[in-house]
N, C-alpha and C positions, 0 to 999 in steps of 0.2 A: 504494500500500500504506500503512495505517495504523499503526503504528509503536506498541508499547504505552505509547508515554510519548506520545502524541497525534502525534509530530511523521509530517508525511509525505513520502513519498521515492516514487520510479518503483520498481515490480516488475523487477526484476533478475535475467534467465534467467543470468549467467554466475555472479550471487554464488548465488545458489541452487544452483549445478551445483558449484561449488566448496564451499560448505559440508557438501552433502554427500559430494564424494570426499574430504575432509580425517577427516570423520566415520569411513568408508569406508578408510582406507587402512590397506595392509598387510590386509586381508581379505581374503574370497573372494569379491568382487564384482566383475564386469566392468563396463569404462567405459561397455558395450551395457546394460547393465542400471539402471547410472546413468540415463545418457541417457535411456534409455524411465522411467524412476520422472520427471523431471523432462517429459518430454512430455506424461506421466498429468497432473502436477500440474495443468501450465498448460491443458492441455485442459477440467480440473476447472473451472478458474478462470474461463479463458474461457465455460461451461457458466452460472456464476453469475451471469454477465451484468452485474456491477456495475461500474462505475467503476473504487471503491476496496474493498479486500478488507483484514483488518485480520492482521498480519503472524501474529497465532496461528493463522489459520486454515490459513493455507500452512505453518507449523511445525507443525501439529498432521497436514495431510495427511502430510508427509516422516515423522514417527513412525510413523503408521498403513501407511506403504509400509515402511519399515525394519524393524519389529516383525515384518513377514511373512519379509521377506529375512536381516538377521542383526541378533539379538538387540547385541550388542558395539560396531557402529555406531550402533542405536539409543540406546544409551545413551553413547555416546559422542556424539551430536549433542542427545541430552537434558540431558546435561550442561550444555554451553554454551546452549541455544536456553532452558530451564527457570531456569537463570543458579542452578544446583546453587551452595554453597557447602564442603560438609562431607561425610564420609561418610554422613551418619546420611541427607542429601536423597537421593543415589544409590543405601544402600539400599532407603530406600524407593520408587525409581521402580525398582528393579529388582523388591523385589515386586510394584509393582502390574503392571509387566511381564509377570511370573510369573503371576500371578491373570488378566491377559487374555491368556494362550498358553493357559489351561486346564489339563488335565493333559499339556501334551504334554513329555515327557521330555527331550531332546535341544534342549540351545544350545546356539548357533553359537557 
């Protein structure tokens, strides 16, 4: 995995798995559904066929599985993955949040 400050490191199923139950916790997400979002990932990954994968790409898939599953972890793992500093960053990744759920009414 490519590291966005250039440095690289081995893909790591447990820190991955752990980033996201920390994201995750106290929700209404099963450890099963964890698990299987992290399966999806690496199946992706492995799909790409690359070597090295550059570490947004694997933070960008975990958004795109969260965003569908509960909005609250999502930003709650955007927070730290996006390296948020203030409110003004969170609101805005909650909007654009909001802008890619559509009009759907209801967050988790």
């Amino acid at each position: 995995m490519i590291k966005s400050d250039g440095r690289r490191e081995p893909f790591d199923r447990e820190k991955l798995l752990s980033g996201i139950q920390v994201a995750s916790a106290k929700r209404p997400i099963s450890r099963e559904t964890i698990v299987h979002m992290v399966d999806q990932i690496v199946e992706s990954l492995q799909t790409i066929g690359r070597a090295e994968v550059p570490s947004k790409s694997i933070g960008t898939m975990v958004l795109d599985h969260l965003a569908q599953i509960d909005q609250v972890a999502y930003i709650r793992f955007a927070s730290v993955y996006l390296n948020m500093h203030d409110l003004t960053e969170v609101r805005s990744e909650i909007d654009r949040l909001m802008g890619r759920l559509g009009t759907r009414d209801s967050v988790s």
